[in-house]
Every structure is written in C-alpha cells, then in structure tokens.
C-alpha positions, 0 to 999 in steps of 0.5 A: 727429702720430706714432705711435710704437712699440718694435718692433711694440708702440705706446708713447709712452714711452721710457727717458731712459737710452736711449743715443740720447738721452744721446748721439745714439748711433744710426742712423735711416732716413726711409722713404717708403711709396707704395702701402702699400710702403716705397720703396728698402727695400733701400737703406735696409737697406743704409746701415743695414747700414752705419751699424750696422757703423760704430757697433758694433752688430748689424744688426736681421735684415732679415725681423724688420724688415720684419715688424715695418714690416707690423705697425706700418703695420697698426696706426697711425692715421697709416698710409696708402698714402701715409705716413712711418715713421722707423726709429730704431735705438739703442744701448740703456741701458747704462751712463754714458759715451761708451765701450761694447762692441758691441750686440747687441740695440739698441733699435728704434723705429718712428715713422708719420707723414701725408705731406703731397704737395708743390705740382706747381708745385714739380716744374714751376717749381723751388724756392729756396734759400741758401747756409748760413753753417753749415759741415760739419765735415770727416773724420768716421767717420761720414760719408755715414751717417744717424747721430742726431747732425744738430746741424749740419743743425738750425742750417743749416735754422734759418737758413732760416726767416725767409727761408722757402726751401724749402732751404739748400745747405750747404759744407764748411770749405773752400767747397765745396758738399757737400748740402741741408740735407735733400737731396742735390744734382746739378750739370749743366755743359755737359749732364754731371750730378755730385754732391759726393763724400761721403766726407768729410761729409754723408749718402748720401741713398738717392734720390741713390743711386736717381737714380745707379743709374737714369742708369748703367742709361740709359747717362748717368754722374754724376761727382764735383763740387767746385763752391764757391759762387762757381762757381754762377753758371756751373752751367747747371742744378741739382737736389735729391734727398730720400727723400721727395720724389724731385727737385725743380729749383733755380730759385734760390740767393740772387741766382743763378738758372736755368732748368728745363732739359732735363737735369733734365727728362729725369732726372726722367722716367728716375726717375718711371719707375723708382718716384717717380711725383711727379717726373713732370711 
C-alpha cells in the first residue's frame, strides 16, 4: 500500500489530464530512506536536475523538496526508518497534444511505501537471472534518465515471471548487454571491474553512480563494457546495483553461472562501509 501526496498534502486523486498520465511526460525518483534520511539524495537531485533540463522543465527548488520529503515522512502510515518515497514530477495539465512550451510549475507527487529487506542469503550466495528477449531501443534523448516512460522495462520484467528470477538482463538492438530490468550491472574480467556505457539507453541507477565514485576513492577504476551475451560465459564475476538494495552478486543467467568471487566481495565491503550497510555480508 502507498500513501500518496500532491506536494505535502495527502491526496489519493489526481487530474486524468495530468501530462504524466496522457503521455508519461515526467520524471520520477525511487528514493530509498535508512534511518529516517533519504540515501544518495544528492544523486538524486542531481538526475533530476538533469531529466527536468532535458524535458523542459523548472527543477523543483532543492530545499522545497526536501521540506516537502520531512513533511510527507511526518505524516504517512507507510513511513519508517526504513521506507520508499517515490518522487514523480510532471508536466501539468496543459492542453492536448505531445507539443508544450516549458513548465514552470510542474506537478509533484510523493508516493511512501513499506520497504520489505531482502534475504541475507541473496547478498551471501547471489541471485539468478536471464537474458530478456526485450530489446532496448537505441539513440533516445533521454537516455540514462529516469523518465516516466518504462514500457520496455514492463515487457522485459513481465517475461521473468513464470521463471520466478529475481532479475532479467537486458540488450541493446545489436546484443550488447546494457542493465537489469531494475538495476545496473558491473563486470569483472580478470579482476578489472566495468559497466556498460549508458549513453545510448538505459538509466544512470544513482547506486551504479555511488559504487563508481566509491572504488575511484579506493584507488580501484570502472571502465566501460561492451559484453554480449555470448561473452558471458568467459566474465569471471558479475553483479547488480539498485537504489534500494545496493549490491547483489549474479550466481546465475540461464544455463552460465558463477561464483561470489572476491572482487564483488570486496566492493561490497567498500560500499557497506560508505552508507548501504545491507551489502555487509
């Protein structure tokens, strides 16, 4: 169950005419909040930034939003120390047609939700997933963005159900592999860590971004990655990062498998101690 607000104000009604509905004109943010605080605010703010410079529209002040964060935490049934608030920001209710001029006052909605703690077992053995058949499309403005418009993440998480993975890996037009479904993923070959570039499609996961600034502080570099499926086989380790969960290690992807090995340990220790306690082990 969600608690929803319209700014600070708890509503469970919005405008069918909102432009986030009609045309998934928008932006959200799925912030994780740990002991009371929104985790990696800062990189949140920032892909905001970017997504409402992208889109057209005024960047909500930063200490309006956070005000307006204490404000709906204060007063939802859902709100913990440990809890999830999604941030939707929209275009408004203008008038019909996919042209606009740019918004200065878009809408924004707050959304508190339970967060529900994975297994430990998940961070101690790895979690398994498959190549999706769903393909991302390629060369999109708003690549790397967090927009409103995640149809292809629907129809690739759709195809995990029956299996019941965990997570599905999905591929650009030409094979190569870019993200999860729901997460980021890293490489390690021959103890180098990289990460598929993501300028192109996909979305800049802020714990991707939190795990990169976290190895260079260690001296340990990411570089880009272009591996196709076929080149699973010969990846040594693999793991997947997510705003919500922090890292988890790939033990499976269809009939290929590995190891927890000590690469992915070791970041895993790196970024517990740098804010995501549930990736200590």
């Amino acid at each position: 169950m969600t608690d929803w607000f319209r700014d600070d104000v708890h509503s469970a009604v919005a405008s069918l005419d909102e432009r986030a509905f009609q045309y998934g004109d928008g932006l959200f943010e799925t912030i994780a909040i740990r002991g009371g605080k929104p985790r990696l605010w800062h990189y949140h703010l920032d892909r905001l930034d970017r997504g409402c410079e992208c889109l057209g529209m005024a960047m909500p002040d930063h200490e309006q939003l956070r005000l307006s964060l204490q404000k709906v935490l204060a007063q939802s049934s859902a709100a913990s120390d440990s809890c999830i608030v999604k941030i939707i920001v929209s275009s408004g209710t203008g008038h019909r047609g996919y042209g606009r001029k740019h918004i200065s006052d878009p809408s924004i909605w707050f959304g508190v939700s339970h967060a529900t703690p994975l297994p430990k077992s998940n961070y101690r053995d790895g979690v398994d997933t498959q190549i999706c058949k769903t393909r991302l499309a390629t060369g999109s403005a708003t690549a790397g963005l967090k927009t409103l418009n995640r149809l292809e993440q629907v129809l690739a998480r759709s195809e995990l159900i029956e299996q019941n993975l965990f997570e599905g890996l999905t591929m650009d037009a030409s094979g190569i592999i870019i993200c999860g479904t729901m997460s980021n993923v890293f490489f390690v070959i021959k103890n180098r860590i990289s990460t598929p570039a993501l300028d192109q499609c996909g979305v800049e996961g802020v714990m991707r971004r939190h795990v990169i600034a976290t190895l260079e502080k260690h001296d340990i570099g990411v570089s880009d990655a272009t591996v196709e499926w076929q080149d699973l086989a010969s990846v040594d380790e693999v793991f997947i990062t997510n705003s919500q969960f922090g890292i988890l290690p790939l033990r499976s992807c269809g009939e290929i498998s590995w190891s927890v090995g000590a690469t992915t340990r070791n970041v895993m220790e790196c970024v517990s101690a740098c804010g995501v306690p549930e990736c200590r082990l």
